[in-house]
C-alpha positions as CSV (number, residue, x, y, z in Angstrom):
1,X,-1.4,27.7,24.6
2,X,-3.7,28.4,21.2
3,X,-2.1,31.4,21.2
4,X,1.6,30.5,21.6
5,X,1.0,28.0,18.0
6,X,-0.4,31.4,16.0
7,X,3.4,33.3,17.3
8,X,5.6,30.6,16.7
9,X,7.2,30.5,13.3
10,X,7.7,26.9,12.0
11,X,10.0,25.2,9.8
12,X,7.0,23.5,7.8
13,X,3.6,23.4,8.0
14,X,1.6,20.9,6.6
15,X,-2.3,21.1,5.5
16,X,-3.8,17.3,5.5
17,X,-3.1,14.2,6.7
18,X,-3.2,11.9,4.5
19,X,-0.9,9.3,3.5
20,X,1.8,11.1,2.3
21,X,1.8,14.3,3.8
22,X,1.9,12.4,7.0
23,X,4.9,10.3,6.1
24,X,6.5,13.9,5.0
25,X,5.9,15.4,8.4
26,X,7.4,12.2,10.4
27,X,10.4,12.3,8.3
28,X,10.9,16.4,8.9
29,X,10.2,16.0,12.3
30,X,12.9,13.5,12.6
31,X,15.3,15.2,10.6
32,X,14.9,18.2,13.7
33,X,12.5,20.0,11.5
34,X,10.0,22.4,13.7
35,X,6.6,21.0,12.5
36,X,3.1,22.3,12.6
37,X,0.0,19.8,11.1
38,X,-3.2,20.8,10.2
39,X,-6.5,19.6,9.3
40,X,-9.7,21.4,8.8
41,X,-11.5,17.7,9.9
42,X,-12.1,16.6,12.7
43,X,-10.6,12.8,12.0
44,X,-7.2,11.7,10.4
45,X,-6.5,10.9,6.9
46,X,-8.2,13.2,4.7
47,X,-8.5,11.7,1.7
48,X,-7.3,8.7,3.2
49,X,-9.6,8.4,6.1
50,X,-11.2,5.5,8.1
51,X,-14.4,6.3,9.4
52,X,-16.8,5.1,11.7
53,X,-20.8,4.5,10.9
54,X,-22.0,7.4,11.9
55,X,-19.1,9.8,10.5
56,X,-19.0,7.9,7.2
57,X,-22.9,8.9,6.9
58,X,-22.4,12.3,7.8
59,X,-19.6,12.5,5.6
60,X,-21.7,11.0,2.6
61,X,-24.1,13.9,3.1
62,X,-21.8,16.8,3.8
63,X,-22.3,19.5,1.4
64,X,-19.3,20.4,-0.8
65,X,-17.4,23.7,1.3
66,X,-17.4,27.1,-1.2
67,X,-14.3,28.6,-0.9
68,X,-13.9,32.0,1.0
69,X,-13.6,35.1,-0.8
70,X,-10.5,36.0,-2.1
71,X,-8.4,39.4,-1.7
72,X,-5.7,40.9,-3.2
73,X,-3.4,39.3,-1.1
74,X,-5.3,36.0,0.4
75,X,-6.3,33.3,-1.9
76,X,-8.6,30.8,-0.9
77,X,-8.3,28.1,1.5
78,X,-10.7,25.2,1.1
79,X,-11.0,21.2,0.3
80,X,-12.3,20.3,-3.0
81,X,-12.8,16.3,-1.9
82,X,-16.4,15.7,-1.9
83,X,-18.1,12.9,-1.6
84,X,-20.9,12.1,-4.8
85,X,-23.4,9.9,-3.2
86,X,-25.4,7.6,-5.9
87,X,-27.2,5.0,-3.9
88,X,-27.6,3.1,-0.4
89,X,-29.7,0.4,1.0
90,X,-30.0,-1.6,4.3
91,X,-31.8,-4.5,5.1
92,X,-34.9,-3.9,8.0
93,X,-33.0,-5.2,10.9
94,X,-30.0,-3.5,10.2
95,X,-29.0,-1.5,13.5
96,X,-25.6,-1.0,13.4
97,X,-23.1,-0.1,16.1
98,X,-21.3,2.9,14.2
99,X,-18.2,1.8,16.8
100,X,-18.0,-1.5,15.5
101,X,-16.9,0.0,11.7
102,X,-13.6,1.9,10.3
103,X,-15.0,2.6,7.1
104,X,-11.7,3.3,4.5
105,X,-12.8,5.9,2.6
106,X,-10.2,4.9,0.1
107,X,-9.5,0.9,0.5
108,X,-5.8,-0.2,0.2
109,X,-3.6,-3.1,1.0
110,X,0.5,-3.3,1.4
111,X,2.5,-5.2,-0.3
112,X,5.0,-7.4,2.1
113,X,8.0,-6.4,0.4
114,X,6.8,-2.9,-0.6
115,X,9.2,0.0,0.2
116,X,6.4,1.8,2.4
117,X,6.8,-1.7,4.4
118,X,10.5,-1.8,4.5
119,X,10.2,2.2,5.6
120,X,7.8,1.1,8.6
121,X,10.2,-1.6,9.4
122,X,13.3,0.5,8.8
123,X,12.3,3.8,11.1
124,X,10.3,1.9,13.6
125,X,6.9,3.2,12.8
126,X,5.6,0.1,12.6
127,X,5.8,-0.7,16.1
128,X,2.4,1.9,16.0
129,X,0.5,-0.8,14.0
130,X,-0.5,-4.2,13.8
131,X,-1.4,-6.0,10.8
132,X,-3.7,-9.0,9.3
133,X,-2.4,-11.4,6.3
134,X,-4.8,-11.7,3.5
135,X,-5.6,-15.3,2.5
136,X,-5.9,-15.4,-1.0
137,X,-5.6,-13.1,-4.0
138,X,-8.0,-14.3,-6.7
139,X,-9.0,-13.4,-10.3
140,X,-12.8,-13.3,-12.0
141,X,-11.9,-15.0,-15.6
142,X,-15.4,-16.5,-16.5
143,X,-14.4,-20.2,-18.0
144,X,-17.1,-22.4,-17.9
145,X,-17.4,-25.0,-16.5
146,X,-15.0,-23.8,-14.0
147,X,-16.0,-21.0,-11.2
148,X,-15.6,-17.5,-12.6
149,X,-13.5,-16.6,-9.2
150,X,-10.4,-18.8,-8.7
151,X,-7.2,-18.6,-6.4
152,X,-4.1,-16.6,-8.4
153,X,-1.4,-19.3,-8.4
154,X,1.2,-17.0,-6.5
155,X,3.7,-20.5,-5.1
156,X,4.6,-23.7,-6.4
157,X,1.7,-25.1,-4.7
158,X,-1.0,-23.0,-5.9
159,X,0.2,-23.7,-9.3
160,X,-0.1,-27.2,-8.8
161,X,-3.3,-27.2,-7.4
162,X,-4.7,-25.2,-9.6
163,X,-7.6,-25.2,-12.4
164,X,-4.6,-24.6,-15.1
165,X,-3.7,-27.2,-17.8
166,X,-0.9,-28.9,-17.4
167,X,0.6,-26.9,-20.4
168,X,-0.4,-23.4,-18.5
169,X,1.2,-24.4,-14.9
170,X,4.8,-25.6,-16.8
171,X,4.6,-22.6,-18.6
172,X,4.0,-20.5,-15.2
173,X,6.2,-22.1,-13.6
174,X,9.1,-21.6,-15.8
175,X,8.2,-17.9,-15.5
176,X,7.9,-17.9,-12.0
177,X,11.6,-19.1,-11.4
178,X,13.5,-17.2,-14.0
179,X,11.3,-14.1,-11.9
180,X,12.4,-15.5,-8.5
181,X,16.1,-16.2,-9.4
182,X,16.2,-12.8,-11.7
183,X,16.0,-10.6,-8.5
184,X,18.0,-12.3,-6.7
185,X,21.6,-10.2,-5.9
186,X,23.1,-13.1,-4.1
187,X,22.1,-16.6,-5.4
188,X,24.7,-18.3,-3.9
189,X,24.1,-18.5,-0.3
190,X,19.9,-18.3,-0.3
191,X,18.6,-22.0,-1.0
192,X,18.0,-23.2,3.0
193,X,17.3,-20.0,4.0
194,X,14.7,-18.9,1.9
195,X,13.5,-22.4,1.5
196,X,12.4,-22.6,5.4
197,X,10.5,-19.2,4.5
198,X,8.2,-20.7,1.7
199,X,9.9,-19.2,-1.3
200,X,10.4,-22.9,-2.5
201,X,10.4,-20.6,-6.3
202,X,13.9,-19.7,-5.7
203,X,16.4,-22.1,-7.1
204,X,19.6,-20.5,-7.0
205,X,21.2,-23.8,-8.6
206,X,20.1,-22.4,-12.2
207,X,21.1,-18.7,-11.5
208,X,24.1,-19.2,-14.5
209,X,20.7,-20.0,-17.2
210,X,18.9,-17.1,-16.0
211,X,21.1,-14.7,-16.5
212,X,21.6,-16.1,-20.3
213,X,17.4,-15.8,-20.7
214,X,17.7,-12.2,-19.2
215,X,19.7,-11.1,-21.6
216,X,17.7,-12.7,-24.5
217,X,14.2,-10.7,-22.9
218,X,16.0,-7.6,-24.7
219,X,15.7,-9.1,-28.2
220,X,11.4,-8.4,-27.6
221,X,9.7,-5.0,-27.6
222,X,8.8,-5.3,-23.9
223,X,6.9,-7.1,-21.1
224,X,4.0,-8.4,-22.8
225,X,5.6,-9.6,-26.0
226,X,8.1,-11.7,-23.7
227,X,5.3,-13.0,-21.9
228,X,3.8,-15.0,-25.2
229,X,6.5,-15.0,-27.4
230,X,9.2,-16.3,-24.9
231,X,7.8,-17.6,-22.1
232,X,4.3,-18.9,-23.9
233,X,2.0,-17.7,-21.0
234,X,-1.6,-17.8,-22.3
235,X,-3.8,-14.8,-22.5
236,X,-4.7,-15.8,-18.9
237,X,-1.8,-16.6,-17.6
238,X,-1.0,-12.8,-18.8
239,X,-4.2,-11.5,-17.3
240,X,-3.0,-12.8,-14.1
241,X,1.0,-11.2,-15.0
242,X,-1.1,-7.8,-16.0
243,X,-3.7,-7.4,-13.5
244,X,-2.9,-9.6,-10.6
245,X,0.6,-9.1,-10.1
246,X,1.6,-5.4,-11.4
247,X,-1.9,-4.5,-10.3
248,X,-2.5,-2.5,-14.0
249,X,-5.6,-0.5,-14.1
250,X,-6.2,-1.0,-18.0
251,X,-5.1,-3.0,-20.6
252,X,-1.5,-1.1,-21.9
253,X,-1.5,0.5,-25.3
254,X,1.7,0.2,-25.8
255,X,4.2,-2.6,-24.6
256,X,5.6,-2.4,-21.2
257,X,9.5,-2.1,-20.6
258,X,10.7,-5.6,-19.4
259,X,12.8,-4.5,-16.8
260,X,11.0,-2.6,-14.4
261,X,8.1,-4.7,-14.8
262,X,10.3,-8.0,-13.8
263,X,11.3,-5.5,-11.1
264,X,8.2,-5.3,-10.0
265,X,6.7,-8.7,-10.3
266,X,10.1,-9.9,-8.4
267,X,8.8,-7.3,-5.4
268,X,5.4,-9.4,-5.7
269,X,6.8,-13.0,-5.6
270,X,9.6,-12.0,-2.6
271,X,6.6,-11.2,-0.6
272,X,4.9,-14.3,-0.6
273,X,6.2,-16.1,2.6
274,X,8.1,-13.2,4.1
275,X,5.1,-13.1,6.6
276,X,2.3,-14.9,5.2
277,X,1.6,-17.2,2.1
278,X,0.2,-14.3,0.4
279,X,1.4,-11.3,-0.6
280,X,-0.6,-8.8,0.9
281,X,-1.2,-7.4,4.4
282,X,-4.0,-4.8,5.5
283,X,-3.7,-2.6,8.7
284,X,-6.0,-3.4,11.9
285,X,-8.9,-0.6,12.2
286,X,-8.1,0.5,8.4
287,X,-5.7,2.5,6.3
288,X,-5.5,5.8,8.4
289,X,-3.9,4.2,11.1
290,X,-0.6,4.1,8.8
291,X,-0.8,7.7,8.1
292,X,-1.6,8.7,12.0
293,X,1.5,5.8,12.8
294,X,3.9,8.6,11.0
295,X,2.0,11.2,13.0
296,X,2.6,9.9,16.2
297,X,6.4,9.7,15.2
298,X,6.0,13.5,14.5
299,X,5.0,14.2,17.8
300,X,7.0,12.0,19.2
301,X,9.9,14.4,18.0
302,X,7.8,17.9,18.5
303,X,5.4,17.9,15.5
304,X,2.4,19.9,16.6
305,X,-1.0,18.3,15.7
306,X,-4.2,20.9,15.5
307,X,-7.5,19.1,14.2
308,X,-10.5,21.3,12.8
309,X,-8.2,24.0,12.0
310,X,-10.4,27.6,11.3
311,X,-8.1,27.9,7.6
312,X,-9.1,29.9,5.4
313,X,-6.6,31.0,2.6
314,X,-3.4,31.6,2.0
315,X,-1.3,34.8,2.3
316,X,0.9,35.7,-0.5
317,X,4.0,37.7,-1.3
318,X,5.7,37.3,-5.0
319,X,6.2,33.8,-5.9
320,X,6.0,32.6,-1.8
321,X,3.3,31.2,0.2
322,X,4.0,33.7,3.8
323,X,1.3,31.9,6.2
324,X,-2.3,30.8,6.5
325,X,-4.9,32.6,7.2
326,X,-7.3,31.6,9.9
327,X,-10.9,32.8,10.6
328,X,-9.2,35.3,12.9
329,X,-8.0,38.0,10.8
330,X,-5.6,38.8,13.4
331,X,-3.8,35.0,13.7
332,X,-2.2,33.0,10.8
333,X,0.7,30.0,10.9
334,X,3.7,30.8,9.4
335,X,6.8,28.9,7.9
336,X,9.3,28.5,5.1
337,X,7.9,25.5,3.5
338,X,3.9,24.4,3.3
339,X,2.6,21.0,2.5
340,X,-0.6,20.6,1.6
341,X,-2.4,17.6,0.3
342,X,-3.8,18.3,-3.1
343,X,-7.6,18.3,-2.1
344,X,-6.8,21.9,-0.8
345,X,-4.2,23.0,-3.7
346,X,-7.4,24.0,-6.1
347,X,-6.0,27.7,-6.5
348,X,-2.3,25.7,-7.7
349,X,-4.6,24.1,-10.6
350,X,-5.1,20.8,-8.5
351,X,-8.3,20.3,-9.7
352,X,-10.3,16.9,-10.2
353,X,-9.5,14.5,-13.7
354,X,-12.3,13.6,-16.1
355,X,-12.3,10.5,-14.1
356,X,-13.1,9.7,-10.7
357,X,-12.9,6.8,-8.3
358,X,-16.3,4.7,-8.2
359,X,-16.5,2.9,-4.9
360,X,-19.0,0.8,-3.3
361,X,-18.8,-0.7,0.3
362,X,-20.9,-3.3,1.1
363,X,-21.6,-5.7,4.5
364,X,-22.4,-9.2,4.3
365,X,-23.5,-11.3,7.4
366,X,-20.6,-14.3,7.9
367,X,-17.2,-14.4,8.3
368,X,-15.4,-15.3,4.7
369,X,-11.7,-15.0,4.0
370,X,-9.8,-12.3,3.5
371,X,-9.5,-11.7,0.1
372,X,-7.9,-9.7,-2.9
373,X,-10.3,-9.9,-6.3
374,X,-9.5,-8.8,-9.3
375,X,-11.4,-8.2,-12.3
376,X,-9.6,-7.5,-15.4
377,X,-10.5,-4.6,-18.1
378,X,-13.4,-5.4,-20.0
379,X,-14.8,-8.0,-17.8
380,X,-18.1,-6.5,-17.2
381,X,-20.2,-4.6,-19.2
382,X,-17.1,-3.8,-21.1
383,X,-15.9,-1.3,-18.8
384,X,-12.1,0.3,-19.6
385,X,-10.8,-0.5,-16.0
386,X,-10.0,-2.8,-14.2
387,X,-11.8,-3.6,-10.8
388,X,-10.5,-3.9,-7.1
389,X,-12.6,-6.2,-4.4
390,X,-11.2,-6.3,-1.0
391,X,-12.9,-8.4,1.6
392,X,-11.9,-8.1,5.2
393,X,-13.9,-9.6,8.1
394,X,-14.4,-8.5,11.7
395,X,-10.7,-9.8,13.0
396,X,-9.9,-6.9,10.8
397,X,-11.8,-4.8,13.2
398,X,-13.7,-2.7,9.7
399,X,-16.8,-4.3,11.1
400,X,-18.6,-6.3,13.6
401,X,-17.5,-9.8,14.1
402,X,-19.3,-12.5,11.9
403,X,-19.4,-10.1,9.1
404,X,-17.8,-9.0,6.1
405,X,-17.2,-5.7,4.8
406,X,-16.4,-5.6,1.0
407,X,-14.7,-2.8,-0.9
408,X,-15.1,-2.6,-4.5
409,X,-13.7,0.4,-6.7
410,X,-12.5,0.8,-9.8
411,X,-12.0,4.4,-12.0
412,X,-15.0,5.6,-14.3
413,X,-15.7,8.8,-16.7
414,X,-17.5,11.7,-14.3
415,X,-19.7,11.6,-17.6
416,X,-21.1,8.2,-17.2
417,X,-24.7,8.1,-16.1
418,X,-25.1,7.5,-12.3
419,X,-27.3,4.6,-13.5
420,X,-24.6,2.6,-15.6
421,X,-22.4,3.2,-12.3
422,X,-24.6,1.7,-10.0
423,X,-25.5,-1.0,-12.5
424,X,-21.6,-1.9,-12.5
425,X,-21.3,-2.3,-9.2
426,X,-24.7,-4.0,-8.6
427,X,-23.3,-7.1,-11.4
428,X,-19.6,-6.9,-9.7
429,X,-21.3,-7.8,-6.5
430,X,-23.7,-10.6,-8.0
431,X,-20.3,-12.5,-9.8
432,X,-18.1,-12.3,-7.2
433,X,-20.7,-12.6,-3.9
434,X,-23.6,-14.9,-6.2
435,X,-24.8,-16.2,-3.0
436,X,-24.5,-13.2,-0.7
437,X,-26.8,-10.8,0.1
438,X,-26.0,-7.4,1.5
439,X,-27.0,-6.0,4.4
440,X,-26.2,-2.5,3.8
441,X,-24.4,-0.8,1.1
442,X,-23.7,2.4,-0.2
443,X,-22.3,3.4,-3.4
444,X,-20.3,6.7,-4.2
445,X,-17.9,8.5,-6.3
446,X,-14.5,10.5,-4.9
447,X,-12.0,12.9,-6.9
448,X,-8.7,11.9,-8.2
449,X,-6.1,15.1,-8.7
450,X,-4.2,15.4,-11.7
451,X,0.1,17.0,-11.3
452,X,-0.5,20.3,-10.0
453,X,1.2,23.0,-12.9
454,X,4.9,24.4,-11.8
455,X,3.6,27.8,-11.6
456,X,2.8,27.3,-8.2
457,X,4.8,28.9,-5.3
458,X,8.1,27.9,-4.9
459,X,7.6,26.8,-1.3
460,X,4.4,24.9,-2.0
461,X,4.7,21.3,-1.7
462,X,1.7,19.3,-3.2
463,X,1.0,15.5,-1.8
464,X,-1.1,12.9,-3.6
465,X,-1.4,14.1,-7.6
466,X,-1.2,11.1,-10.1
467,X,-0.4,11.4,-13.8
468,X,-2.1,7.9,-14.8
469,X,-5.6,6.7,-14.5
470,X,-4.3,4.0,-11.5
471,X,-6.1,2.1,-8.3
472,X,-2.6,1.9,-6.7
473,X,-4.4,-0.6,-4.1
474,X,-0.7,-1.2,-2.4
475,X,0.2,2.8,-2.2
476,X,3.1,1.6,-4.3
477,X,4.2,5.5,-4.7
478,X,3.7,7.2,-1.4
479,X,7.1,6.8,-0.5
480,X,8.7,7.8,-3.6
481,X,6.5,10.6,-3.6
482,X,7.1,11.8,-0.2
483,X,10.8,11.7,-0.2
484,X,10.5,13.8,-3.4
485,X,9.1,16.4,-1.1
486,X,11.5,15.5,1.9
487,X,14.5,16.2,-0.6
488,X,12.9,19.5,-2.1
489,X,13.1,20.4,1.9
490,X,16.2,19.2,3.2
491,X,18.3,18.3,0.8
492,X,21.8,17.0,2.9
493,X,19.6,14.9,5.4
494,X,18.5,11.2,5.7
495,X,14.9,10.0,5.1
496,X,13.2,8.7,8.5
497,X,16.6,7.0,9.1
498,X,16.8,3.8,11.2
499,X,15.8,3.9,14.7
500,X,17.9,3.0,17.5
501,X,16.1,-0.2,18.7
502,X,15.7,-1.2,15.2
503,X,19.5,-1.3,15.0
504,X,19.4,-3.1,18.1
505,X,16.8,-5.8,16.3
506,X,19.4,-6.2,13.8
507,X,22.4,-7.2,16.1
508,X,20.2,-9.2,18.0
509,X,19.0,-11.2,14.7
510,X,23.0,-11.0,13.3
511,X,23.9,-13.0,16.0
512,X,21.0,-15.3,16.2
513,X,21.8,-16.3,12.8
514,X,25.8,-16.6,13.7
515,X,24.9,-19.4,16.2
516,X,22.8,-20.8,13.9
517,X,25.3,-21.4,11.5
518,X,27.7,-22.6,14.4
519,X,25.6,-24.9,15.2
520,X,24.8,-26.3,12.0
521,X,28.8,-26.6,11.8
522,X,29.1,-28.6,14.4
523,X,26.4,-31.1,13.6
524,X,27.8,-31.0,9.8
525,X,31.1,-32.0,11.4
526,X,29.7,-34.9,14.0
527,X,28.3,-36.5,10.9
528,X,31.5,-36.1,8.7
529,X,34.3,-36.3,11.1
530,X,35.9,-40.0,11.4
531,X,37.5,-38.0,15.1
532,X,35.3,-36.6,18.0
533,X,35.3,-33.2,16.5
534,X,36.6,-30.2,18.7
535,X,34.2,-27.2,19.1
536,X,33.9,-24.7,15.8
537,X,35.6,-21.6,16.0
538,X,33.4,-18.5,16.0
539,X,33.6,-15.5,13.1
540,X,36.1,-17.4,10.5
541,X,34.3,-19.7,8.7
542,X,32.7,-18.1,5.4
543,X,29.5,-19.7,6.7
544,X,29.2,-17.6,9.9
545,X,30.4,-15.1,7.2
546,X,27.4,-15.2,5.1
547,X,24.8,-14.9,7.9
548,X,22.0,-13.7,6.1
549,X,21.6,-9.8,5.9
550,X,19.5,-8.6,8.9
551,X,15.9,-7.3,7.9
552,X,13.9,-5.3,10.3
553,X,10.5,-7.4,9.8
554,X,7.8,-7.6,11.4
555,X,8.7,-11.4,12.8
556,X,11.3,-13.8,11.8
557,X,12.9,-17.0,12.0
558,X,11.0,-20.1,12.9
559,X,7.7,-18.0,14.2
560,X,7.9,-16.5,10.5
561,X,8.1,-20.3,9.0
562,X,5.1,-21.2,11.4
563,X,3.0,-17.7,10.2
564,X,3.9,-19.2,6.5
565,X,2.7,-22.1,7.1
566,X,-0.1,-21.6,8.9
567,X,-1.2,-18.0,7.3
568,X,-1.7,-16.7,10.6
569,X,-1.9,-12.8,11.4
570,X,1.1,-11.0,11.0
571,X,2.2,-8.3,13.8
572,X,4.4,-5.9,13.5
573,X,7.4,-5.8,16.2
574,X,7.6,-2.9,18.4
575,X,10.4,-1.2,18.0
576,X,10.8,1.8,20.2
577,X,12.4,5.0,19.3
C-alpha cells in the first residue's frame, strides 16, 4: 500500500495542514483533483493545531528541526515554526488529565456571517463540526469609577443598558442603523423577518435617508474622520468601531477607506442574531477541527492523508518543483502543483517577520462566560498592539469542566526583552482576571511569515503569509486566500460548490417559508375580509414571491429566534454529501 502512494503521480500535493492548505485540498478534491496531503507531524493543523496536555508540553520543548543538506538538485525540506518558550507555572495540586485539553496553538473565533462560515454552510463541511456561541464581546477602557472591562454594545439593547452617556448611546445608535440599513440590498421586504431574528438595528423604513448620508460619507477622507466629524462617536465609541468591531491590530496611520470598512462592520452587526446574540462562534475541541472538517471532505472524494511524512527536500528542474524527497532516496511524491504551508517554504524566502505572535494560555478553576476581550493599542505599558483575550470554559471541551482556559496574544518585536513579554502578559491577566488566580500557565512566542518573493517556482503554491502586522482572530482571509490558490490551479472550475443535501436544505426552507407567507395571508384576510374569505392561492401573490432567500445556516426559523433569545449553543446542521 506505502508503496503504491510513492508510484502514483498526483494532481497536487499539499505539505501542511493548516487552515488554508486544508480548505485548498477539500476544494481540489471536489473539483476531481487527484490529491495527496502531507504532514511531517503527527497531529493536524500545523500551525494551526489543537493540542492535548501532554503534546502541547512536548511541543513547547521540541528543539527547532535543522534542515537536511542540500544538493545540487534537492533543496531542503523542513519546518521553520518553533515554539520560543519564556515562562510556565502550575499550582501544587495541579494534575491534569492531558485528555481533558485541546490546546489551540493559535486561538481563533468565526465570525457568524464570515465568508469561511457561509463556505462551511454552502459546501456542507459543516455538518463535520459543531459549534459554541460566545456570550459577550467586551472592551478594557479604564474609566474610573466604572469597571475597566465592560460589555461592547453590539444591539439595541446593549446600548441601552450600557455604561454610555446618554449623548454616546444616541450617537451609537444612529451609527448603528445607517450601518445596518447601509448593507442592506433589499430593504423593502426585511422588517418582520429580520426583526424575529434579533436584528431589531434594521429599519428598512428609513432606507431613502441612508442612502442620502452614504453619499455625504465621501465628502471625509475616510472611516475615522466620519466617525467624529459626522457621526460624533467619541474617542471610545471609536475604540470600540476600531478595535472591537474591524478587530484592528494597531491604531491606523493613515485614514481608513469608508467603504470597505462599513463593509465590514455591516458583516459584524449581520451576525449578531443570525445564531446567537453575539457575533462570534468558536469550534467544539478547538480550531483544528475546521481545518481537519475540509480534510475529511478531501477524503471523502479520494484525497490521500499521510501523517509523519519522512520529507526531506524538494527536487528541482528549471523553474518547477518535480517531487519531494523522502528519507528514502529511492521514493519521492510527485505532481504538477505543490502546496505547502509557509512554515516549510524557508528556501522560497518565507522566513519569519521582526515580529512575532506573543501568546499566553492560562487555566482558571470555575466556569465564567465565554468571552471575547479586547484591549486597545496602548493600553498597557504602552505597547503598539492591540491585545486578544479569549475565554472558553469546559462545554467548549479546551479543558476540564468547571474551568476556564484563557488565550491571550497579541504581536510584539522578536527584539523585546523576554522579561517585558512576560511582564505584559502577567498585568493583561491581573486587569482583565483581578480576582483570578491561575492554575497553570505557560507563556510563549510563535513566527508570523511575511509574502513569500515571486521568484519562487511556478508550481509552488504558498498558504498562510500576511503582509500586515494583524491577529486576524476570525481568519477573516483564509478563504480569500485559498481560492487564490484554487484559481492559480483550476482556473474554469467552481470553489467547493454547494453540496447536494445542502440544495435540498434550501428547497426544504423555500417552501417552509412559502406556507408561512400563505398562512399569514389567510389570517391577514380573516381579519380584513367583511366575507368568509376563500382559501389563498399558492405562488401568485408577490408575498409568497418574496420568500426570503434560502441560507444554508446552521439552524433557522423559530429554533434560531429561541438560540437568539436565549444565547444557547449553536450547532451546525448536518448536511451530507
Amino acid at each position: 500500500m506505502e508503496d503504491a502512494l510513492y508510484d502514483t503521480k498526483y494532481d497536487v500535493v499539499l505539505v501542511g495542514t493548516g487552515i488554508v492548505e486544508s480548505i485548498v485540498a477539500g476544494a481540489l478534491a471536489r473539483a476531481g483533483k487527484k490529491v495527496l496531503h502531507l504532514d511531517t507531524n503527527d497531529y493536524y493543523g500545523s500551525n494551526y493545531a489543537s493540542l492535548t496536555f501532554d503534546q502541547f508540553q512536548d511541543w513547547m520543548a521540541a528543539p527547532l528541526r535543522e534542515p537536511s543538506p542540500s544538493s545540487a538538485d534537492v533543496v531542503p525540506l523542513t519546518s521553520s515554526f518553533h515554539c520560543s518558550k519564556l515562562h510556565e507555572a502550575r499550582a501544587d495540586d495541579f494534575t491534569p488529565r492531558s485528555t481533558s485539553f485541546s490546546i489551540d496553538v493559535h486561538p481563533k473565533v468565526l465570525l457568524s456571517s464570515s465568508p469561511l462560515v457561509d463556505v462551511l454552510v454552502h459546501s456542507g463541511v459543516g455538518r463535520y463540526l459543531d459549534f459554541m456561541a460566545m456570550h459577550q464581546t467586551c472592551m478594557y477602557t479604564p474609566q474610573p469609577p466604572h469597571p475597566p472591562v465592560w460589555q461592547v454594545p453590539c444591539s439595541k439593547t446593549d446600548v441601552f443598558k450600557s455604561r454610555l452617556s446618554v449623548l454616546e448611546k444616541r450617537h451609537l445608535m444612529k451609527f448603528l442603523q445607517f450601518v445596518a440599513d447601509y448593507g442592506d440590498d433589499d430593504a423593502t421586504t426585511l422588517n418582520e423577518r429580520d426583526l424575529a431574528v434579533g436584528r431589531a438595528l434594521k429599519r428598512p423604513q428609513n432606507k431613502r435617508n441612508q442612502k442620502a448620508t452614504a453619499a455625504d460619507l465621501a465628502t471625509y477622507a475616510g472611516l475615522v474622520e466620519a466617525l467624529t466629524e459626522h457621526f460624533k462617536l467619541s474617542p471610545t465609541l471609536r475604540d470600540v468601531v476600531l478595535h472591537a468591531v474591524l478587530l484592528l491590530t494597531e491604531t491606523p496611520v493613515a485614514d481608513l477607506p469608508a467603504g470597505p470598512s462599513l463593509d465590514r462592520i455591516f458583516g459584524f452587526l449581520s451576525s449578531i442574531g443570525r445564531f446567537a446574540p453575539s457575533p462570534f462562534l468558536t469550534p467544539l475541541y478547538g480550531i483544528a477541527e475546521v481545518g481537519q472538517a475540509f480534510c475529511r471532505l478531501s477524503a471523502v472524494y479520494g484525497g490521500v492523508y499521510y501523517l509523519r511524512a519522512p520529507l526531506t527536500g524538494y527536487y528541482v528542474a528549471g523553474d518547477r518543483v518535480v517531487s519531494l524527497a523522502t528519507t528514502d532516496a529511492a521514493k519521492c511524491w510527485t505532481a504538477d502543483h505543490f502546496v505547502v504551508n509557509a512554515m516549510y517554504a524557508a528556501p522560497w524566502g518565507a522566513a519569519p517577520k521582526s515580529t512575532c505572535l506573543l501568546r499566553g494560555v492560562f487555566l482558571f478553576r470555575g466556569a465564567r462566560d465565554r468571552t471575547v476581550i479586547v484591549v486597545p493599542p496602548h493600553r498597557l505599558r504602552g505597547h503598539p498592539f492591540a491585545l486578544h483575550a479569549l475565554a472558553l470554559d469546559g462545554t467548549t471541551a479546551v479543558c476540564p469542566a468547571e474551568h476556564t482556559l484563557v488565550h491571550l496574544s497579541t504581536p510584539v518585536s522578536t527584539a523585546m526583552p523576554v522579561a517585558e513579554m512576560i511582564a505584559l502578559l502577567q498585568e493583561a491577566v491581573a486587569a482583565l482576571f483581578p480576582t483570578d488566580v491561575a492554575v497553570w500557565e505557560s507563556t510563549f512566542t510563535v513566527p508570523v511569515y511575511g509574502p513569500v518573493p515571486s521568484t519562487r517556482p511556478a508550481n509552488l503554491h504558498v498558504c498562510d503569509t500576511h503582509a500586515d502586522v494583524a491577529l486576524e482572530t476570525t481568519l477573516e482571509s483564509a478563504v480569500q486566500e485559498a481560492k487564490a490558490i484554487f484559481y492559480a490551479i483550476c482556473p474554469d472550475a467552481d470553489f467547493l460548490p454547494k453540496s447536494a443535501s445542502a440544495e435540498q436544505a434550501e428547497t426544504e426552507a423555500a417552501a417552509e417559508a412559502d406556507e408561512a407567507a400563505l398562512l399569514l395571508q389567510a389570517a391577514t384576510t380573516l381579519l380584513h375580509a367583511d366575507t368568509p374569505p376563500t382559501p389563498p392561492v399558492a405562488a401568485t401573490t408577490p408575498k409568497a414571491a418574496a420568500a426570503p432567500e434560502p441560507a444554508a445556516t446552521y439552524t433557522s426559523g423559530p429554533a434560531a429566534a429561541a438560540m437568539a433569545s436565549e444565547g444557547t449553543a449553536a450547532s451546525v446542521t448536518a448536511y451530507d454529501l
